[in-house]
Structure formats: structure tokens, C-alpha cells
C-alpha positions in Angstrom: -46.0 -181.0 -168.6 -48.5 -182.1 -165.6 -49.6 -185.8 -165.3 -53.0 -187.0 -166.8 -54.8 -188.3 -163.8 -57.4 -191.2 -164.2 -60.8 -191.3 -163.5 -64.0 -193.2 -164.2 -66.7 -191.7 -166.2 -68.7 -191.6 -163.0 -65.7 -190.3 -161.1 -65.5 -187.3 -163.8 -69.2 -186.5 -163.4 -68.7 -186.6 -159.3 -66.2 -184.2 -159.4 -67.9 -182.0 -162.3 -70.9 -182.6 -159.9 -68.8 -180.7 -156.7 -67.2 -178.3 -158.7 -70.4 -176.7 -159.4 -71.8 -176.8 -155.9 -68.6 -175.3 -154.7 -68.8 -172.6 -156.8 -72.6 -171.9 -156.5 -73.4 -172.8 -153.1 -70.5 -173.0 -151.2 -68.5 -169.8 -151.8 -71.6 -167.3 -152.2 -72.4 -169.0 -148.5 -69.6 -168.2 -147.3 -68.9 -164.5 -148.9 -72.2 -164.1 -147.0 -71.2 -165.6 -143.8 -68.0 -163.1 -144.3 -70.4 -159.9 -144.8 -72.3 -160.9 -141.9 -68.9 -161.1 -139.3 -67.9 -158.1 -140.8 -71.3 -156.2 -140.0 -70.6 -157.1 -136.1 -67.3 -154.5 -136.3 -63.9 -155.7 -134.7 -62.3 -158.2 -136.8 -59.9 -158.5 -134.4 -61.5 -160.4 -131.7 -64.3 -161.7 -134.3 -64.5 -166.0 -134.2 -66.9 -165.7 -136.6 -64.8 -163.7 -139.0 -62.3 -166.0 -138.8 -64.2 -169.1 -139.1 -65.3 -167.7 -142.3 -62.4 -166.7 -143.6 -60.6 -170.2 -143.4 -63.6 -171.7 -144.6 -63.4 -170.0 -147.4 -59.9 -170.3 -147.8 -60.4 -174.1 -147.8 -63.3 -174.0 -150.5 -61.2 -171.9 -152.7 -58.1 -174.6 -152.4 -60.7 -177.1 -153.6 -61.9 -175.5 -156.3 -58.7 -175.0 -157.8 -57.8 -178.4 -156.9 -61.0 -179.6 -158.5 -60.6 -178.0 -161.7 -57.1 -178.8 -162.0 -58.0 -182.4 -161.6 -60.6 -182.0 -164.3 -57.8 -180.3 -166.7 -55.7 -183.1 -166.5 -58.2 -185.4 -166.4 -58.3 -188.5 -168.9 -61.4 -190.5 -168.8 -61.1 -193.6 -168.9 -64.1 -196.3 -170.5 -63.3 -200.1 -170.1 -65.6 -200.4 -172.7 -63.7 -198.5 -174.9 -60.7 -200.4 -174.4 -59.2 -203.2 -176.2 -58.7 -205.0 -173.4 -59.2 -208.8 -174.4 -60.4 -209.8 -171.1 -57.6 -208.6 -168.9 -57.8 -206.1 -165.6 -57.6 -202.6 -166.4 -58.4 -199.6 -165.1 -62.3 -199.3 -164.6 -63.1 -202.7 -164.5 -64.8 -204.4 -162.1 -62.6 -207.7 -160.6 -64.2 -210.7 -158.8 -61.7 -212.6 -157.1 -61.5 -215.2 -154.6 -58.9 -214.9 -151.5 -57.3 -218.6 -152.0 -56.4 -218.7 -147.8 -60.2 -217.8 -147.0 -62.1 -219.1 -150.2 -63.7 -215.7 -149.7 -64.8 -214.0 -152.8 -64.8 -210.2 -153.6 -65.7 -207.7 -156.0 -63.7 -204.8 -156.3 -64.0 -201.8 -159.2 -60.8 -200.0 -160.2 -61.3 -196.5 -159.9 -59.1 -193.5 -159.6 -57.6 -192.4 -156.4 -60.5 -189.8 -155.2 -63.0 -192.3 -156.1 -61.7 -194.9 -153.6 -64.1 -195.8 -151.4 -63.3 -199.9 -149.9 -66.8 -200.3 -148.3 -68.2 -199.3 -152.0 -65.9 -201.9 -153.6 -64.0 -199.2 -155.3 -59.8 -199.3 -154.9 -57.6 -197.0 -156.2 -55.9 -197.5 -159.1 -52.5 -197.5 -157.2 -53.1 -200.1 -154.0 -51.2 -202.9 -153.5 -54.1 -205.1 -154.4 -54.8 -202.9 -157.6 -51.7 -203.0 -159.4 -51.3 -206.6 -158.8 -54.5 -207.5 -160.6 -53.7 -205.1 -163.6 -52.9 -207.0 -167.4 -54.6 -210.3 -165.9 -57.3 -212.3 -166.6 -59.8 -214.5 -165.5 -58.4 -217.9 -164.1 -54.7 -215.6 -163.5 -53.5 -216.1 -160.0 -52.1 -212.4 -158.3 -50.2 -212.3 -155.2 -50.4 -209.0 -152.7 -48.0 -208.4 -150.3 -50.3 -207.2 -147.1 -49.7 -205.9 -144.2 -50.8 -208.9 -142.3 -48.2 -211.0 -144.9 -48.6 -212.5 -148.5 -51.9 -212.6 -149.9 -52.9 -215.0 -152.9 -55.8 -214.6 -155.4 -57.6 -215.9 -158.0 -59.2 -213.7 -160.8 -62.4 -215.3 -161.1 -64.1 -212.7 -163.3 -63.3 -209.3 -165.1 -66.1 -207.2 -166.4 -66.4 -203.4 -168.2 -69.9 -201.8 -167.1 
């Protein structure tokens, strides 16, 4: 039985999105880039050859990694969700840091969508999982590295 792994709609149609280029751009570049080192004659002493062969070593790792994450994939709409205002996956958080009075707007995404300077955090950080079942007005506390972190949920929305 293998795990269900979470992703955004958007996350789902990123990877879809890279599985295709790996598998029409990526490896016939590479098979090609293999022909070509092999046309030179000695492997053994061949960089290119080798170059080539871990790169496509590495493309075929993702691809299988990439499907496999599609497979299992279970795509998740906050829209769809009965989730009577509270933090779930997907949704986008505003919240204020109550030591700062800083505010910040954060989506919840799966883990390969991550991306901190996009305001996407993964489903399983710290901060994510303290915000997830609240709502808006909720108070959620993060233990940081730098120490104890406090925050209020000033607004959860489904786009």
C-alpha cells in the first residue's frame, strides 16, 4: 500500500507539465548526446560519454520519480472541501507575526511545490501544521529555530 501524496491542482499540472518535457525533450537529447560520444570511439577515456550517461541516468530517476508521484497523487481543491473557514491544505493563510506586527501570506502546498519566496510552504513545516484546523481570529504558536513564534490567523481563503 504506498502513501497518497498531496498536491495542488497547480502542483499536479507542474509536474504533469515536467513529466512530458522529460520524456520528449530531455531523454531524446540526451540518447542523442549518447550516439554522438559513442561516434568519437573509446568509451573508455570518453568525458563526454560519461557525462551523458549520468545525465541520462538522472533524467530516468526523475521520470520514474515523477510518475510515481502522479500515481499516488491525490489532488487536493480547497474549494471542494467542507472546510467551514478553517486552514487546510491548499489554502492560502494571512497571518500576522504578533512580536513584529508583520503580516504574511503564505499558500499551503505540497512538499515539491514549496517555494518560501513564492509564499508557498509545505504542507509539513513547522509553521504549516501549526496553522492546520484553524481559523480566522485562532492564535498558532511555532516553535522556530530562533525560539517560540506567535501568530494570528487573520484570514483563510480557497482560490
Amino acid at each position: 500500500m504506498s502513501n497518497k501524496y498531496p498536491l495542488t491542482k497547480r502542483g499536479a499540472e507542474l509536474l504533469r507539465a515536467e513529466l512530458q518535457r522529460l520524456k520528449t525533450v530531455e531523454r531524446p537529447a540526451v540518447i542523442q548526446a549518447i550516439a554522438e560520444a559513442r561516434a568519437q570511439g573509446d568509451l573508455s577515456e570518453n568525458a563526454e560519454y560519461d557525462a551523458a550517461k549520468e545525465r541520462q541516468s538522472f533524467i530516468e530517476g526523475r521520470i520514474i520519480e515523477v510518475e510515481s508521484k502522479l500515481g499516488n497523487a491525490q489532488v487536493i481543491d480547497p474549494l471542494l472541501l467542507d472546510t467551514d473557514g478553517r486552514c487546510v491544505f491548499g489554502a492560502t493563510v494571512e497571518i500576522e507575526d504578533l512580536s513584529t506586527g508583520e503580516h504574511l501570506t503564505y499558500q499551503i502546498v505540497g512538499e515539491d511545490e514549496a517555494d518560501i519566496k513564492a509564499g508557498k510552504i509545505s504542507v509539513i513545516s513547522p509553521l504549516s501544521r501549526s496553522l492546520i484546523g484553524k481559523s480566522s481570529g485562532d492564535a498558532a504558536e511555532v516553535q522556530a529555530p530562533g525560539g517560540k513564534r506567535e501568530y494570528e490567523i487573520i484570514d483563510v481563503r480557497y482560490e
